[in-house]
Each structure stands twice: as structure tokens, then as C-alpha cells.
Biopython code that builds the backbone (N, CA, C, O; Angstrom):
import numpy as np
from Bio.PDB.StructureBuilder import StructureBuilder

atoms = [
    (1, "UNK", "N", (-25.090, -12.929, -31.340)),
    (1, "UNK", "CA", (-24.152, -13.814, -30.679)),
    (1, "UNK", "C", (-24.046, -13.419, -29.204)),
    (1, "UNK", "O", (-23.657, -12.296, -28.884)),
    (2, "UNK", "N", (-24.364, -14.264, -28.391)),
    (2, "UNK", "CA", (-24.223, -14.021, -26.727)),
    (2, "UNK", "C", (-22.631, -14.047, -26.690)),
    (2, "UNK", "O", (-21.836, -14.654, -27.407)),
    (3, "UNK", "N", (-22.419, -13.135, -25.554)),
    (3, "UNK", "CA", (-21.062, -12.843, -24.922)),
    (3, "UNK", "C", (-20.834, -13.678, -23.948)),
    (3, "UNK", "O", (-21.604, -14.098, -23.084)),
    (4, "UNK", "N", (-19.726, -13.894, -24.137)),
    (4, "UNK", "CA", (-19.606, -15.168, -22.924)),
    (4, "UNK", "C", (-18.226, -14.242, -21.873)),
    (4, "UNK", "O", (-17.057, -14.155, -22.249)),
    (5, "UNK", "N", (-18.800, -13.616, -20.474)),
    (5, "UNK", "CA", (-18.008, -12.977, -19.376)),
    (5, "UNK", "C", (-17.382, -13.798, -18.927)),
    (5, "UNK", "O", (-17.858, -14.792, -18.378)),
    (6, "UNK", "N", (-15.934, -13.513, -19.090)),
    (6, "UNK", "CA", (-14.690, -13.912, -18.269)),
    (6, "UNK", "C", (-14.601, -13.481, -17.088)),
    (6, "UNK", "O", (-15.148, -12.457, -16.677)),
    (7, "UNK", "N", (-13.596, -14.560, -16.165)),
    (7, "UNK", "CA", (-13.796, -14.217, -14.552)),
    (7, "UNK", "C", (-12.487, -12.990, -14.636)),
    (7, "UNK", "O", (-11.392, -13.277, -15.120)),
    (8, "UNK", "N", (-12.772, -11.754, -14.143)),
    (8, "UNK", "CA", (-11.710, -11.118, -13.574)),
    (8, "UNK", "C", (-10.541, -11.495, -13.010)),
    (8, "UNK", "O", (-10.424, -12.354, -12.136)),
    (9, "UNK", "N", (-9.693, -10.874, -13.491)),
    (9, "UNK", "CA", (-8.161, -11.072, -12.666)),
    (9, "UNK", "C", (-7.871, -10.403, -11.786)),
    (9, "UNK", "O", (-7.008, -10.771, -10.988)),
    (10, "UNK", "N", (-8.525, -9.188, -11.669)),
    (10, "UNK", "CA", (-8.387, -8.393, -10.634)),
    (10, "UNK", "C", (-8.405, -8.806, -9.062)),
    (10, "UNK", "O", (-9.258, -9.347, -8.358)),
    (11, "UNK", "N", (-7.078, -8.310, -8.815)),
    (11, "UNK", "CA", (-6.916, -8.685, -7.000)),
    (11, "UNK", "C", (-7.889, -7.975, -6.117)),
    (11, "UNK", "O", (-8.116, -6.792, -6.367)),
    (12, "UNK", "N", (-8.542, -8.605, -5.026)),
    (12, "UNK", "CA", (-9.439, -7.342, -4.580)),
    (12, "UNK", "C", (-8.800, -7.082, -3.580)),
    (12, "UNK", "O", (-8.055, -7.734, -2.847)),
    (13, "UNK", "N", (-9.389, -5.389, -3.623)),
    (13, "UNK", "CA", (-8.592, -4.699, -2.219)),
    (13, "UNK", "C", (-8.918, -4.505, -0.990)),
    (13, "UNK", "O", (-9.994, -4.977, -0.626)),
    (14, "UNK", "N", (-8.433, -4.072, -0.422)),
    (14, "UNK", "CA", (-8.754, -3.713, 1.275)),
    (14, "UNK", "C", (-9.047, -2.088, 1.246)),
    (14, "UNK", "O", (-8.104, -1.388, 1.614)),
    (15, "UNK", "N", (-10.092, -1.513, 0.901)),
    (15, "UNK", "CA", (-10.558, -0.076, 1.268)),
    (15, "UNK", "C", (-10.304, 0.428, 2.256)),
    (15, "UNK", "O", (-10.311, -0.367, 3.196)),
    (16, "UNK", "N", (-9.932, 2.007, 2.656)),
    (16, "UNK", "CA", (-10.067, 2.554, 3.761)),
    (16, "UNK", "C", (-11.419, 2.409, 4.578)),
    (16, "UNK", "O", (-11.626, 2.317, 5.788)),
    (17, "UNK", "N", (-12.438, 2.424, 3.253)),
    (17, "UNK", "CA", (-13.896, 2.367, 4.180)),
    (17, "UNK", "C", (-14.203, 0.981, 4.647)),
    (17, "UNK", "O", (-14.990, 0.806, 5.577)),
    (18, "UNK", "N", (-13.427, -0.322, 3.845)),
    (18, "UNK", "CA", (-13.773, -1.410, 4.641)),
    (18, "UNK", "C", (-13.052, -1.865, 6.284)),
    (18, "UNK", "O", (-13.446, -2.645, 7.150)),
    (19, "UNK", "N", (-11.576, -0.770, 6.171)),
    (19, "UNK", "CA", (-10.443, -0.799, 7.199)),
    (19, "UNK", "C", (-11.206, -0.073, 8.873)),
    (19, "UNK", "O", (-11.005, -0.179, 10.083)),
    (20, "UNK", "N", (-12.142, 0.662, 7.933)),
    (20, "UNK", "CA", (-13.132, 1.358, 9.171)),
    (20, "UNK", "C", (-14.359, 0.707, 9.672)),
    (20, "UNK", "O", (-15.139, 0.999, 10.578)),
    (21, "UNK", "N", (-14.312, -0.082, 8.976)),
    (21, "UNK", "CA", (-15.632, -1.587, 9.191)),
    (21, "UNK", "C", (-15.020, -2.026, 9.753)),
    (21, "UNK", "O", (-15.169, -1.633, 10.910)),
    (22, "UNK", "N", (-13.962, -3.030, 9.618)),
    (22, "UNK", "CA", (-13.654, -3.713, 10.618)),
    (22, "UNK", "C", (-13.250, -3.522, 11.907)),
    (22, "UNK", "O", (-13.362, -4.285, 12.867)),
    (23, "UNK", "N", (-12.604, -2.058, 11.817)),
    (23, "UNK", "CA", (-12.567, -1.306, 13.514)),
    (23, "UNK", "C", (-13.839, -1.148, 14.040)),
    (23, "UNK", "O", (-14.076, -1.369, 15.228)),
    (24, "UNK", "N", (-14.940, -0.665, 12.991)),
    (24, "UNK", "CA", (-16.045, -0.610, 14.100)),
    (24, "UNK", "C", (-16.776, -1.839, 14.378)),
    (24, "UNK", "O", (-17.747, -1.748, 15.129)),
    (25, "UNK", "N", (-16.328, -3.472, 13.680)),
    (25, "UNK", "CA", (-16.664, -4.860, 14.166)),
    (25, "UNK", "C", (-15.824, -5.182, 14.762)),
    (25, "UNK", "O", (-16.260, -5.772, 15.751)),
    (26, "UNK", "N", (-14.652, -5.142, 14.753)),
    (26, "UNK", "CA", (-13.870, -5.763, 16.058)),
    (26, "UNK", "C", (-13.451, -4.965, 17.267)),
    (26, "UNK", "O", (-13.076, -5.706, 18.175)),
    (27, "UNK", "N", (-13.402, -3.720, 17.547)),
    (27, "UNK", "CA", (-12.931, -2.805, 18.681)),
    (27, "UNK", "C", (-14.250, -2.462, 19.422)),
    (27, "UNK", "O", (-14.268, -2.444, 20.653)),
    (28, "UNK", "N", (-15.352, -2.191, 18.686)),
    (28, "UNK", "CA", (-16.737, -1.747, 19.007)),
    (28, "UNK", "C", (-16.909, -0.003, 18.698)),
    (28, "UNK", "O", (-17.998, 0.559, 18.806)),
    (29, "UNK", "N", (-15.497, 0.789, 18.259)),
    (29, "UNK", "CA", (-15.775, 2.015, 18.119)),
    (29, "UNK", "C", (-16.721, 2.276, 16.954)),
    (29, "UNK", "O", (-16.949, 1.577, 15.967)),
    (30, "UNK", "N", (-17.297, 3.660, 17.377)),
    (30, "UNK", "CA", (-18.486, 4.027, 16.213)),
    (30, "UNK", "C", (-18.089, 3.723, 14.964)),
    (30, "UNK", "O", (-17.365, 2.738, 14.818)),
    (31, "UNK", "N", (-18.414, 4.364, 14.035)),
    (31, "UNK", "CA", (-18.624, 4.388, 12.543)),
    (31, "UNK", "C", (-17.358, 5.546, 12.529)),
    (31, "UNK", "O", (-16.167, 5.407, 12.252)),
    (32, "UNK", "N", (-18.214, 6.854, 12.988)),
    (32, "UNK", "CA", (-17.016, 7.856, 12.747)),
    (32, "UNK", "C", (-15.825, 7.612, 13.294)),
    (32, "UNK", "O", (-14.786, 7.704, 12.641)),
    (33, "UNK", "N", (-15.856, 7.338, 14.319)),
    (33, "UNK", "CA", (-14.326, 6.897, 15.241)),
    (33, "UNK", "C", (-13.664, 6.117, 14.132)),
    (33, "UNK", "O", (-12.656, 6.705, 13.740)),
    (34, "UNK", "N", (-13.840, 5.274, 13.661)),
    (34, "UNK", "CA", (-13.393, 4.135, 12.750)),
    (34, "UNK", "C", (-13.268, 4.886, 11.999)),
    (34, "UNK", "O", (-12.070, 5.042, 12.236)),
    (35, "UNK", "N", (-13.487, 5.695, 11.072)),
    (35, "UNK", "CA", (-13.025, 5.904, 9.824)),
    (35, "UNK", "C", (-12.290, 7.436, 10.169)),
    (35, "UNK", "O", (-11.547, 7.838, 9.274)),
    (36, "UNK", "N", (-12.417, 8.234, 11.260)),
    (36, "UNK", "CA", (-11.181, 8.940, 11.833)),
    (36, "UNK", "C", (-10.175, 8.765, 12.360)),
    (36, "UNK", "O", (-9.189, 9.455, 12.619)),
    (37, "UNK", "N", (-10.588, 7.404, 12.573)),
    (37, "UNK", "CA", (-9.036, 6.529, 12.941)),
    (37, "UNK", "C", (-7.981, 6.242, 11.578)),
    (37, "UNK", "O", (-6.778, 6.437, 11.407)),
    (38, "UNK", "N", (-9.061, 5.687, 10.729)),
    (38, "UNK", "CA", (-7.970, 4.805, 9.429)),
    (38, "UNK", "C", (-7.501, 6.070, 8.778)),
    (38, "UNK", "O", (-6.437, 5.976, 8.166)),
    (39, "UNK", "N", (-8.295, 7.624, 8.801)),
    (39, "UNK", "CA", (-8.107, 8.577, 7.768)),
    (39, "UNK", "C", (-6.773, 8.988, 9.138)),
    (39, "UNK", "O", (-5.695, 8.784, 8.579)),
    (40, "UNK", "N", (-6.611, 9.269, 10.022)),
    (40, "UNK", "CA", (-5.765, 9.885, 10.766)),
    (40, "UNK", "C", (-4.329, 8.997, 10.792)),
    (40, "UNK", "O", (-3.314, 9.638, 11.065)),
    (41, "UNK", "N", (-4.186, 7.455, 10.502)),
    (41, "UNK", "CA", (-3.223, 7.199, 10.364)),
    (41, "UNK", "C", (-2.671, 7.181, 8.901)),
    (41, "UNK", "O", (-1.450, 7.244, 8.759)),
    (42, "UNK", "N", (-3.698, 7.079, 7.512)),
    (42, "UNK", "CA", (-2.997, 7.665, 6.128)),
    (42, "UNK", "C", (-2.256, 8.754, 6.830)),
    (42, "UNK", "O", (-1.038, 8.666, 6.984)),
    (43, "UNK", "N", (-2.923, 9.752, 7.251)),
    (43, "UNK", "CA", (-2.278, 11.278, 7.296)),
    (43, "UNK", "C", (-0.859, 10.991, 7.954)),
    (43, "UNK", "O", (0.218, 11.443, 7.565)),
    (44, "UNK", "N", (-1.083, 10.147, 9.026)),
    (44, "UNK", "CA", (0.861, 10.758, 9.858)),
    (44, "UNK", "C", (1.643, 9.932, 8.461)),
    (44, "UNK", "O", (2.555, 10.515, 7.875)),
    (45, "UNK", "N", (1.255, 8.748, 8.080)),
    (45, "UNK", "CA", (1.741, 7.699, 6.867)),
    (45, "UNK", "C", (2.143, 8.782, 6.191)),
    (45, "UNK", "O", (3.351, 8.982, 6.315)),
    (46, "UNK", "N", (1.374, 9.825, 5.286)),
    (46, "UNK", "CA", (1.837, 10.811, 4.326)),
    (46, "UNK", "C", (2.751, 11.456, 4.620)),
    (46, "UNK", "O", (3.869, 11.478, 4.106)),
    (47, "UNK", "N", (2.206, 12.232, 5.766)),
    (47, "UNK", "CA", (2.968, 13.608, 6.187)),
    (47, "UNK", "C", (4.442, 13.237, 6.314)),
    (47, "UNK", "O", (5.323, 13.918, 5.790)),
    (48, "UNK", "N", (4.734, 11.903, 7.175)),
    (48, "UNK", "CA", (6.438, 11.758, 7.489)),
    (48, "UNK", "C", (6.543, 11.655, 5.989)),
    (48, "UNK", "O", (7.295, 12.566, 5.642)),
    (49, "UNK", "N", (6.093, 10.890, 4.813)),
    (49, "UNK", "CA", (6.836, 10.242, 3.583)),
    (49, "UNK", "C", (7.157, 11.698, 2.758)),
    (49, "UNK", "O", (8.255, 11.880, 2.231)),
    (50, "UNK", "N", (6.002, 12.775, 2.705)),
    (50, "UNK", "CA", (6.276, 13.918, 2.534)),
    (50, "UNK", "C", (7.497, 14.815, 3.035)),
    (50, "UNK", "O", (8.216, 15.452, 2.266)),
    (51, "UNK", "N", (7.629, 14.788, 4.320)),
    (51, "UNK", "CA", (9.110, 15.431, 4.779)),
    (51, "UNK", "C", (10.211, 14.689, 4.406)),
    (51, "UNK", "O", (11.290, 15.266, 4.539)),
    (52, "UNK", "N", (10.234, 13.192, 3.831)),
    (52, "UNK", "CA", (11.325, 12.420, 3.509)),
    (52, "UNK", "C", (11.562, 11.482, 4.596)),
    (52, "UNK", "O", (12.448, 10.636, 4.714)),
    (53, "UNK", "N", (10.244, 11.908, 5.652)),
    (53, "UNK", "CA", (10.644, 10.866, 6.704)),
    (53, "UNK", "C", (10.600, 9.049, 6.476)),
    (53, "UNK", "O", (9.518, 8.770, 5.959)),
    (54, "UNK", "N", (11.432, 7.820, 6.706)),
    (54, "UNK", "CA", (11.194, 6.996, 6.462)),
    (54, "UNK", "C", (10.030, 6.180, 7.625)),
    (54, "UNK", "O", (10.173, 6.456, 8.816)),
    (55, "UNK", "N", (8.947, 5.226, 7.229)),
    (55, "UNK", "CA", (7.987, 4.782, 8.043)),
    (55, "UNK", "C", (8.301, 3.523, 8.158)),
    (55, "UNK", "O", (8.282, 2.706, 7.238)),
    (56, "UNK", "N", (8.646, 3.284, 9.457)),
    (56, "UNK", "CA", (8.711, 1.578, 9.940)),
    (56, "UNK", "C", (7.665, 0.903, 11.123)),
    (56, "UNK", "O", (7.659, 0.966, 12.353)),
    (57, "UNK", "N", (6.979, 0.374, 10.335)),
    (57, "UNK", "CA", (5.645, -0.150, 10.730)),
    (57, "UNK", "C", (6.019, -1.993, 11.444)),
    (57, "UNK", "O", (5.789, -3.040, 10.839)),
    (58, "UNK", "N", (6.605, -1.862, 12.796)),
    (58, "UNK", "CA", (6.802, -3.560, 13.004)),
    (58, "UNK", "C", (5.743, -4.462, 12.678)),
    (58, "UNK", "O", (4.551, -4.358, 12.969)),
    (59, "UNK", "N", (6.561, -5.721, 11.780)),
    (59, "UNK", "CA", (6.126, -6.829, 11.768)),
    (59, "UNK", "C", (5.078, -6.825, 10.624)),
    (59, "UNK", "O", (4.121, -7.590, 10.503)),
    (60, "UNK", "N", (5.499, -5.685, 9.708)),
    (60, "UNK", "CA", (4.389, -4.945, 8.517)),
    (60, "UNK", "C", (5.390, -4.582, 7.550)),
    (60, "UNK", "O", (5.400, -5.154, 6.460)),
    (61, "UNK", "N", (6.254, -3.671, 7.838)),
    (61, "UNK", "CA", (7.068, -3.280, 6.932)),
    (61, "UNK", "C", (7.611, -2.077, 6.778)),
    (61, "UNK", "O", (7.333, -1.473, 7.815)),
    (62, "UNK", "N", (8.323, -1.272, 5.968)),
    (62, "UNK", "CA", (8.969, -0.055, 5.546)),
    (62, "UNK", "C", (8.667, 0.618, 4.274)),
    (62, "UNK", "O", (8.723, 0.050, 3.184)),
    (63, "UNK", "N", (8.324, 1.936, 4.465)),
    (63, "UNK", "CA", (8.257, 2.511, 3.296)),
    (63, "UNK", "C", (9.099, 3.331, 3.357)),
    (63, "UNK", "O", (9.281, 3.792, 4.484)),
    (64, "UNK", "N", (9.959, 3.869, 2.237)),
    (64, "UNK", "CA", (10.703, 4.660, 2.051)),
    (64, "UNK", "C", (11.102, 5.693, 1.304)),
    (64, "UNK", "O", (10.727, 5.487, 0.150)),
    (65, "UNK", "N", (11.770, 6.865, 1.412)),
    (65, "UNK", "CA", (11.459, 7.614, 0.274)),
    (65, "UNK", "C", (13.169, 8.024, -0.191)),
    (65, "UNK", "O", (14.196, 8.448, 0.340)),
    (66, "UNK", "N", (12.490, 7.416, -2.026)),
    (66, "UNK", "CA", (14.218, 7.439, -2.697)),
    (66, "UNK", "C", (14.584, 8.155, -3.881)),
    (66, "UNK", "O", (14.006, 7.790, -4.904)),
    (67, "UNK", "N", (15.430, 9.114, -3.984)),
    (67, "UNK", "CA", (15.443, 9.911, -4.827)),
    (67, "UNK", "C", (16.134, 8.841, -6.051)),
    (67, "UNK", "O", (17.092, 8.068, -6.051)),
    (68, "UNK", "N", (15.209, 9.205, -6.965)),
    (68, "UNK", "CA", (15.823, 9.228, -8.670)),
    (68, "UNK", "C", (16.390, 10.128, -9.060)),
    (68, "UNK", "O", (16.130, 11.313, -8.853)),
    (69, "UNK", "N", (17.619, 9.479, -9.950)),
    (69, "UNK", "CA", (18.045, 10.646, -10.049)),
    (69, "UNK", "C", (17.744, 10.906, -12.277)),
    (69, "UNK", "O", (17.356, 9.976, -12.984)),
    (70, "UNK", "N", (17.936, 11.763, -12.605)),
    (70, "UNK", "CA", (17.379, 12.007, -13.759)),
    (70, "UNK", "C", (18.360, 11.308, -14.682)),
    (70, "UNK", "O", (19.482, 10.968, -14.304)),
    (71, "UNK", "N", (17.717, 11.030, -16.372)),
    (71, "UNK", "CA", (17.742, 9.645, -16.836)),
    (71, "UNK", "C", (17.236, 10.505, -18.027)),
    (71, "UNK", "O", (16.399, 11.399, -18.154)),
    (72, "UNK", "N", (18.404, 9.628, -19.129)),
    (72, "UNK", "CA", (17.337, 9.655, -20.478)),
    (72, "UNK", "C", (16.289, 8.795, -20.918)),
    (72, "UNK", "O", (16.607, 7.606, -20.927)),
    (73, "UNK", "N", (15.021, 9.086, -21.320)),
    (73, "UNK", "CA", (14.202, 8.233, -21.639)),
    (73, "UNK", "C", (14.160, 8.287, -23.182)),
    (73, "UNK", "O", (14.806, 9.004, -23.946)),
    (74, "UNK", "N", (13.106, 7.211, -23.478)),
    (74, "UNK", "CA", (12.501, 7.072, -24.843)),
    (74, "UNK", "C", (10.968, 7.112, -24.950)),
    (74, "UNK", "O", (10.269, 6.468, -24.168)),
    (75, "UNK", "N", (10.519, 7.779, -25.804)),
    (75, "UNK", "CA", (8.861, 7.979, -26.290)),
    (75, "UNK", "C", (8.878, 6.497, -27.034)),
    (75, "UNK", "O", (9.369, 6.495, -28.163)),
    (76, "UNK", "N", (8.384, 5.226, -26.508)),
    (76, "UNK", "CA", (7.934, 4.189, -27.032)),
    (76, "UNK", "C", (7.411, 4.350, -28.156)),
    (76, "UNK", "O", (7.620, 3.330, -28.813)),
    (77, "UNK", "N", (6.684, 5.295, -28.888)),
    (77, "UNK", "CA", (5.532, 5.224, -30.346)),
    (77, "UNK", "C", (6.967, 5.969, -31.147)),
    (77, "UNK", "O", (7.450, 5.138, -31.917)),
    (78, "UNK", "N", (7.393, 6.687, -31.153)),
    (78, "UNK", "CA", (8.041, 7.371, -31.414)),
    (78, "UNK", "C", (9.530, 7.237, -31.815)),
    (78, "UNK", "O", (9.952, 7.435, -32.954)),
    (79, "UNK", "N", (10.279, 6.875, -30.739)),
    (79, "UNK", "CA", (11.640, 6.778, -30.381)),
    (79, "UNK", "C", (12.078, 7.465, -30.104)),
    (79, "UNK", "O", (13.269, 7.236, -29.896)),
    (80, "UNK", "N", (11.564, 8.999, -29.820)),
    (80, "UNK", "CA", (12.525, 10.097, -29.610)),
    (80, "UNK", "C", (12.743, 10.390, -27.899)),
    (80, "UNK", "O", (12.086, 10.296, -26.862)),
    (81, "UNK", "N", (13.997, 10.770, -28.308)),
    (81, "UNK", "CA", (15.176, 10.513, -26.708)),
    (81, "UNK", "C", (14.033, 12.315, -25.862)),
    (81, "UNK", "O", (13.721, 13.419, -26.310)),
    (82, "UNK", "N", (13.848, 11.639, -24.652)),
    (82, "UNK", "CA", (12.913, 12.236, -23.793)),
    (82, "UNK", "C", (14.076, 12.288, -22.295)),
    (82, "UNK", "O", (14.739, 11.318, -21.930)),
    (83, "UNK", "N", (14.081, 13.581, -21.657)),
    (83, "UNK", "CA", (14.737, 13.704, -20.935)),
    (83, "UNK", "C", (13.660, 13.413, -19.383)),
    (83, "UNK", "O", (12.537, 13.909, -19.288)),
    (84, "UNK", "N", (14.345, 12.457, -18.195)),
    (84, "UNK", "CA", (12.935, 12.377, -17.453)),
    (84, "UNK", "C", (13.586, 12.936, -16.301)),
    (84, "UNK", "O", (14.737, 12.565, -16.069)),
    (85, "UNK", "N", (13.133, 13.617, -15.681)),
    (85, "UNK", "CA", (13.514, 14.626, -14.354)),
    (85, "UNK", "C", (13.651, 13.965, -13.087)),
    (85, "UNK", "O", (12.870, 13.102, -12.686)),
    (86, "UNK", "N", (14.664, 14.386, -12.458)),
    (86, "UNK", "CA", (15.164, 13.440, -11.170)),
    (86, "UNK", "C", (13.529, 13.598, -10.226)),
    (86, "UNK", "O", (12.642, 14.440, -10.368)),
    (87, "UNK", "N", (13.630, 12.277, -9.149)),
    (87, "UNK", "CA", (12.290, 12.600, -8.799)),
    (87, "UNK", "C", (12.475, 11.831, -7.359)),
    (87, "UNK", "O", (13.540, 11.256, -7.131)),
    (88, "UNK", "N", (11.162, 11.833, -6.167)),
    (88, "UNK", "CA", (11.227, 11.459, -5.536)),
    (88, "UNK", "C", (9.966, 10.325, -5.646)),
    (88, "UNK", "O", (8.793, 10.505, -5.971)),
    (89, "UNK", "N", (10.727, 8.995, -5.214)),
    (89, "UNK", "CA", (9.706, 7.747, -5.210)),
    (89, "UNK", "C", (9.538, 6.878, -3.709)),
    (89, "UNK", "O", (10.426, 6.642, -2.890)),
    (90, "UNK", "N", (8.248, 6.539, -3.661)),
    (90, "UNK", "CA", (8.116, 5.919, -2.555)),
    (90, "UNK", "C", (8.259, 4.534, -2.598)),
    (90, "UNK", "O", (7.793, 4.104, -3.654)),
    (91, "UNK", "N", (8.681, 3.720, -1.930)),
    (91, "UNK", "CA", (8.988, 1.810, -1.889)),
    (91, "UNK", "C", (8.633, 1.510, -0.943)),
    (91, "UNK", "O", (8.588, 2.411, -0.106)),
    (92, "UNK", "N", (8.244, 0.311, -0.566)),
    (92, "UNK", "CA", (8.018, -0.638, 0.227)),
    (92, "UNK", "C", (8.601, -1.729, 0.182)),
    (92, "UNK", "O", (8.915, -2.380, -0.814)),
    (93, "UNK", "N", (8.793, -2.005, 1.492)),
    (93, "UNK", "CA", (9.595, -3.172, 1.921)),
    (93, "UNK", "C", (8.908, -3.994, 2.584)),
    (93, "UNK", "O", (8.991, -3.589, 3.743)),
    (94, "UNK", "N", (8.213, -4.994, 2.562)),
    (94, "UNK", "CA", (7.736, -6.325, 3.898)),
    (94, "UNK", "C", (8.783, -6.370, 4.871)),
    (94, "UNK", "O", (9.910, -5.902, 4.710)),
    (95, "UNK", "N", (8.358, -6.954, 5.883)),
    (95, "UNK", "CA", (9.229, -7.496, 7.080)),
    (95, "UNK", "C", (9.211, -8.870, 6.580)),
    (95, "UNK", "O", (8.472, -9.387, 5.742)),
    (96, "UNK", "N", (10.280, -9.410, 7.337)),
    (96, "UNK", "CA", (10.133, -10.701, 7.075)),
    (96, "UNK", "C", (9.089, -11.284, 7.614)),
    (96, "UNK", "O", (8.586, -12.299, 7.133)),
    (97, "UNK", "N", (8.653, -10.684, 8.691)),
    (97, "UNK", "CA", (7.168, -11.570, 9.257)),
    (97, "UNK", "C", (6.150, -11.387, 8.576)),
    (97, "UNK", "O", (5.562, -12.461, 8.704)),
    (98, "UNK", "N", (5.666, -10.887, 8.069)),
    (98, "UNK", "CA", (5.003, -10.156, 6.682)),
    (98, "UNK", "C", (5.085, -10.992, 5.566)),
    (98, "UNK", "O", (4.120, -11.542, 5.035)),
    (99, "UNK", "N", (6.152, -11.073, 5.247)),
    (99, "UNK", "CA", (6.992, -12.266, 4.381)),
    (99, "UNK", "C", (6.072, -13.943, 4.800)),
    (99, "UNK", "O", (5.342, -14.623, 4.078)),
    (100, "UNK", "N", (6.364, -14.084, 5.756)),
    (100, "UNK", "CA", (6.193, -15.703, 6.344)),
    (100, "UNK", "C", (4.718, -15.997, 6.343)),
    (100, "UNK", "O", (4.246, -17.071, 5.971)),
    (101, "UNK", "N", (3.870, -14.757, 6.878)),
    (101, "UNK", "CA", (2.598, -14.951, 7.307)),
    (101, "UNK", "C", (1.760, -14.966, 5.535)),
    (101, "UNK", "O", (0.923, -15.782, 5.148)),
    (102, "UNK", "N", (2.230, -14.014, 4.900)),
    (102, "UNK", "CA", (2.187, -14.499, 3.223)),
    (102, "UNK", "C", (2.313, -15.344, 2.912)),
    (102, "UNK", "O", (1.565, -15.696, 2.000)),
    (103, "UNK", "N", (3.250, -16.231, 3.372)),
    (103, "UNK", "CA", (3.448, -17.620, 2.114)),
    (103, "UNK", "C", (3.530, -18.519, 3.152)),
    (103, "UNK", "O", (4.292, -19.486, 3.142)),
    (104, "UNK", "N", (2.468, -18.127, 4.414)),
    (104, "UNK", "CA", (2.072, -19.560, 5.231)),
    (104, "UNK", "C", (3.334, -20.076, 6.323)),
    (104, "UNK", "O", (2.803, -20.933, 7.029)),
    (105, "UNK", "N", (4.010, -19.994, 6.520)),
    (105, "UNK", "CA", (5.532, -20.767, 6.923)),
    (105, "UNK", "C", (4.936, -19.908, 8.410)),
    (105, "UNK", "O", (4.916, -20.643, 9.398)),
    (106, "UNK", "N", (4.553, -18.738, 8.604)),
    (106, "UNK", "CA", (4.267, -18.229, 10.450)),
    (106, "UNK", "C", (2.751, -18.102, 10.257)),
    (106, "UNK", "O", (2.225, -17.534, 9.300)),
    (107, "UNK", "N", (1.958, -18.832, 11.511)),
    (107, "UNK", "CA", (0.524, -18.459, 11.544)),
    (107, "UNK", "C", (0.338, -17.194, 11.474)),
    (107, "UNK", "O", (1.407, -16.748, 11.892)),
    (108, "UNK", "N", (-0.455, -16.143, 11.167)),
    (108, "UNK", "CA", (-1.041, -15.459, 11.467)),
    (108, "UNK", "C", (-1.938, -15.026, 12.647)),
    (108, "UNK", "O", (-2.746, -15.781, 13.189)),
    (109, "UNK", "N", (-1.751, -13.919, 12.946)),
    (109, "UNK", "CA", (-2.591, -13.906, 14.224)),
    (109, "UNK", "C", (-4.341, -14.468, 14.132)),
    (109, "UNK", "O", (-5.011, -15.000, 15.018)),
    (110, "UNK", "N", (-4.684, -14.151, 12.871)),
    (110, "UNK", "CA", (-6.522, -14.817, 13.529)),
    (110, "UNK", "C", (-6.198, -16.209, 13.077)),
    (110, "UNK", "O", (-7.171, -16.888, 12.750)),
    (111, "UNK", "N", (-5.180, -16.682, 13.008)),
    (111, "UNK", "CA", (-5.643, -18.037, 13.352)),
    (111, "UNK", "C", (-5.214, -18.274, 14.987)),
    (111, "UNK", "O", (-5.445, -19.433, 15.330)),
    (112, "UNK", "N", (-4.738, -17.570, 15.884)),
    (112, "UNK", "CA", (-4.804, -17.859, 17.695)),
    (112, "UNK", "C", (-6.601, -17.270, 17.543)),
    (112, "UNK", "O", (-7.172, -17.560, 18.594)),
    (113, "UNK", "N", (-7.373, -16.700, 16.746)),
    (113, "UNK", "CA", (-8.764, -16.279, 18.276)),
    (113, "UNK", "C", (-9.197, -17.308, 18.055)),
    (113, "UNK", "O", (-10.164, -17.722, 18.695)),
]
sb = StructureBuilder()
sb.init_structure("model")
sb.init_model(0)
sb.init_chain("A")
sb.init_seg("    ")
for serial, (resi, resn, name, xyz) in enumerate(atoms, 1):
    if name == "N":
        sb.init_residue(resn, " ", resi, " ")
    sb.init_atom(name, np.array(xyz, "f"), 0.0, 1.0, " ", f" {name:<3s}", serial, name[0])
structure = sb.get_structure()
């Protein structure tokens, strides 16, 4: 019996290594420049979320870092009451321009080149 392949649902992503392609097609910097660029801004991205610092990126958005605080859980197969440890989580927030340029209502910038 032939298999008949379904189309994926999977969203596709935006790679660091494709984020360094497009710096080195639209800015003209090298290869390495480009991808010491995208790896050097993860890093400050981490490092503040690591100290608890919050990151506000205009016209992009906010990430933030929010303590949980600890909680009884449940083992789903099981049922038995699981204690889950206060923790620190990261969130994101859109801007509203972020917001608009998503669901169409503000052009986006490549539609001005």
C-alpha cells in the first residue's frame, strides 16, 4: 500500500544562520561579520535576561523576566500530587507596531523599498 505524505503544519523559522544571510545580502558585510553580528546580539539578549534585566526592543517588543512562584502539580499518568519549584520564566510581549504590521492594518517597512 503506497503512503500518501501529508503537507506539514509546521511554521517555518527564521534561523540565526539565515538572520546572517540576510545581513550579508542587504548591508554587504562579510559572511563572518554577519553571523558575529546576529551571535553578538543573542548574547547582550541573554546576558541582560540572565541578570533579570528586562529587554525593550522598539517597535519589536519586550521580553521579560518573571518569577513563578512554586505550585502544586499533578503527574498526568498517574495523579500523584508533584510539588513544582518556584522558577524564573521568560515572556514576550509585541509592541503594538509589531501587532499592526502582523495583521496588516501598518505597512511594513519593505513594502516603502
Amino acid at each position: 500500500m503506497d503512503r500518501v505524505l501529508l503537507p506539514t503544519l509546521e511554521t517555518p523559522t527564521l534561523t540565526k544562520a539565515e538572520l546572517a544571510e540576510l545581513l550579508f545580502e542587504r548591508l554587504g558585510l562579510n559572511k563572518r561579520e554577519s553571523k558575529d553580528m546576529v551571535e553578538a546580539f543573542f548574547e547582550l539578549i541573554h546576558g541582560q535576561l540572565v541578570e533579570g534585566q528586562d529587554v525593550k526592543l522598539s517597535g519589536f517588543g519586550n521580553f521579560q523576566i518573571r518569577r513563578k512562584a512554586p505550585r502544586p502539580g499533578r503527574n498526568p499518568r498517574t495523579g500523584e500530587a508533584i510539588p513544582i519549584k518556584a522558577r524564573n520564566v521568560v515572556t514576550f510581549h509585541a509592541s503594538h507596531k509589531l501587532k499592526g504590521v502582523v495583521q496588516g492594518d501598518i505597512p511594513s517597512a519593505e513594502e516603502f523599498e
